[in-house]
N, C-alpha and C positions, 0 to 999 in steps of 0.2 A: 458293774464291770471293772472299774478302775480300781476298787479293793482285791477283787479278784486279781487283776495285770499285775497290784505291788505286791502281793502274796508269793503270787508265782514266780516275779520277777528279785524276790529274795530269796525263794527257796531256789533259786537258778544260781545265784553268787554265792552263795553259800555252799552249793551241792559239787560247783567247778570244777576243783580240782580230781573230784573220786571217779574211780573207774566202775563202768559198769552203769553210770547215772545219768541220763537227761529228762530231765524234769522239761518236758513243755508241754503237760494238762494236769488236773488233779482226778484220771481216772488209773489208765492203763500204768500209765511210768510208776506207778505206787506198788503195783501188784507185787513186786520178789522182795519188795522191804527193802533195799538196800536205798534206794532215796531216804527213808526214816532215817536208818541208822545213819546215814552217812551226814543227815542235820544233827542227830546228834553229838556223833565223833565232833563235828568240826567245834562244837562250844564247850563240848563234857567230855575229851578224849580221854577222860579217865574209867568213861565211865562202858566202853566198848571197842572191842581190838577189831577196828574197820577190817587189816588186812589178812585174818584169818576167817571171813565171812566169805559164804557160797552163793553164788547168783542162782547155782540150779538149787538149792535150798531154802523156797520163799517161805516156807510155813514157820521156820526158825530164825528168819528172819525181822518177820512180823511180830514173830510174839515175842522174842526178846526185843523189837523196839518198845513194843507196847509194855508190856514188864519194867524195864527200864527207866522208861516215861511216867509209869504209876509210881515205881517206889520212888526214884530221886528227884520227881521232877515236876509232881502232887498233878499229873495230866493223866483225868482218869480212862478207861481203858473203853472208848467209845464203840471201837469197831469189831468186828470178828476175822481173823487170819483166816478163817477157812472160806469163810462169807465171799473175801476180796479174789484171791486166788481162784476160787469156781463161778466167777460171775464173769462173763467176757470182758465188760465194761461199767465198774465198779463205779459204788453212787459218787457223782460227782462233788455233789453239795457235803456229805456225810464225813470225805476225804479233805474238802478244803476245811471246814468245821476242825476237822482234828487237828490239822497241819497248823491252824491260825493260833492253837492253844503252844505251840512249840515258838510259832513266832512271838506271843506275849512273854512267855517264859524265858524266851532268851534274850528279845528287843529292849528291854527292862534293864537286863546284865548288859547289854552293849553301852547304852545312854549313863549307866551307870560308871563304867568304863571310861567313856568320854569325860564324864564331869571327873571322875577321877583324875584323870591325862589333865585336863582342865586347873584340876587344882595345881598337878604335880609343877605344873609350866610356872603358873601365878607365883609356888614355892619356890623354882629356880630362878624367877626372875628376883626374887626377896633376895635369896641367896646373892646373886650374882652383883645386887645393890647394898647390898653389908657386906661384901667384899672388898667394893670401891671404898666404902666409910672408913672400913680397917685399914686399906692401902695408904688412903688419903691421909687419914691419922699420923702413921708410922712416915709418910715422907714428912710432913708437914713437922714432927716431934725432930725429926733428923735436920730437917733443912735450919729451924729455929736452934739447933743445940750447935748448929756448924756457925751460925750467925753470930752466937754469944760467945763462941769459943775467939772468933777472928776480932771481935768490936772491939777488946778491950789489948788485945796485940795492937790493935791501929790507932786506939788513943794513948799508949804507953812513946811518951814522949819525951825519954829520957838520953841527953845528947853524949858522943859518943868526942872522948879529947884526942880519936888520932880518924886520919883520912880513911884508911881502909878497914877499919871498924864500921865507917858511916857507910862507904862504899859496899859492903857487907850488906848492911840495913836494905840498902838501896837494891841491890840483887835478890834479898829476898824477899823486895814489896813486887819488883818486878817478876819474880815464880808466879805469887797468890796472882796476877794480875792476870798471865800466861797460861800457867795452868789449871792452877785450884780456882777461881773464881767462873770461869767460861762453864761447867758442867753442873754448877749448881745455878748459873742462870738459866739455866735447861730445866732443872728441874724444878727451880720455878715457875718456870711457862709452863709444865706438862701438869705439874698440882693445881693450875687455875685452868687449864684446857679440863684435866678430871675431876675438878667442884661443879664445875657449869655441865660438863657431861649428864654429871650424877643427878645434880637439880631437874634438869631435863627429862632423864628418865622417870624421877621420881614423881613427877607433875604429871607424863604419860599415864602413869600407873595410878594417877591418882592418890598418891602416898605424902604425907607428911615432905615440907623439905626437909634438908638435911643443917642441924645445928653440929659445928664441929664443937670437940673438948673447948674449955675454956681458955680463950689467948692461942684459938687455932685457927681462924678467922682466914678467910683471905686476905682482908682488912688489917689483919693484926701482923701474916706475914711481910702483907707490903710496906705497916708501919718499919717496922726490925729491920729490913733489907732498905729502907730510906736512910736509917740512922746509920747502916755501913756504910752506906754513900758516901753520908755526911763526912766519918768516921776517915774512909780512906781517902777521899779530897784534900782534909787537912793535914792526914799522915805523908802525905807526897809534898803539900807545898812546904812542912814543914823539913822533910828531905833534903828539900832542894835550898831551901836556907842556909839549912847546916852546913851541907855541902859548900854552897857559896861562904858561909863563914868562914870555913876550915882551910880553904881556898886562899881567902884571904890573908889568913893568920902564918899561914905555910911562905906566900908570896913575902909579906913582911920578915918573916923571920930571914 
């Protein structure tokens, strides 16, 4: 019974949407053929133009499923159109027997289907994680090229023989400080918030972690951004010397 219930209960979801169809036994609801056909539009709608079929037309309806079913669909041609049609109430067993060969035929292409959809997801998920690798890359090559551009502006510590020369210096360590340096401390938080992201997902997935290019490290970022620290600490106090010398020199004179 319970093979019989799933049987019927897929040719029920399947059959849904078409007019003219309710499938609830496999005797009488079979008789005009348009339940066939209408299982097979729904998988092969290439293969039968549902909305030019007649309900008062069961003999053409029958043998073109059965037709149909043999050449494209290797389901050989069990029953008789004329058999079903003149029998009040068509063999039960003889109609689920046929019908179960449409369900193997096409339960096969659905699961297949699935593992397809299945792969498609596992492929967007790859993608969407060598995305992160390339993104990460590209900040991480920006962020180190903006470091080595500023490290050696900040150890260039060559003193300046008038006040507002140095006073100069002094306004434009105070910009880097204001506004160039605040958005790339940003985008070093968000390059180590999307390393640990990506490790994460990739540990999800089961996948190899992620080794960045060489000297792209997280480790390697935080070395370079210690060294500016370093870098711009001594380039202010040395500032501020200057200044105080220049100061003095100015006072005496």
């Amino acid at each position: 019974t319970s093979a019989k219930e799933g049987l019927l209960l897929w040719c029920q979801r399947k059959t849904a949407p078409y007019r003219n169809v309710n499938v609830q036994n496999f005797h009488v609801n079979w008789k005009d053929g348009l339940a066939l056909c209408a299982l097979i539009h729904r998988h092969r709608p290439d293969l039968i133009d549902y909305a030019k079929l007649n309900k008062d037309d069961p003999l053409g309806n029958l043998n073109l499923a059965f037709e149909v079913a043999e050449k494209h669909l290797d389901i050989p041609k069990m029953l008789d159109a004329e058999d079903i049609i003149n029998t009040p109430k068509p063999d039960e067993r003889a109609i689920m027997t046929y019908v179960s060969c449409f369900y193997h035929a096409f339960a096969g292409a659905e699961q297949a289907e699935t593992a397809a959809n299945r792969i498609c997801k596992v492929l967007g998920v790859n993608q969407e994680n060598e995305n992160l690798m390339q993104e990460y890359e590209k900040l991480a090559s920006q962020l180190l090229e903006w470091i080595r551009r500023m490290t050696p502006w900040l150890e260039n510590k060559s003193p300046e023989t008038t006040m507002a020369a140095m006073r100069g210096k002094l306004e434009d360590f105070r910009d880097y400080r204001r506004q160039h340096k605040p958005p790339k401390v940003q985008e070093k938080c968000q390059l180590e918030i999307s390393f640990n992201t990506l490790q994460t997902k990739l540990r999800i997935s089961n996948r190899p972690a992620f080794m960045p290019s060489e000297g792209k490290m997280v480790s390697d970022i935080a070395s370079a951004w210690q060294g500016l620290d370093g870098a711009e600490k001594g380039y202010e106090e040395w500032l501020l010397t200057e200044i105080r010398r220049l100061e003095r020199l100015d006072h005496l004179a």
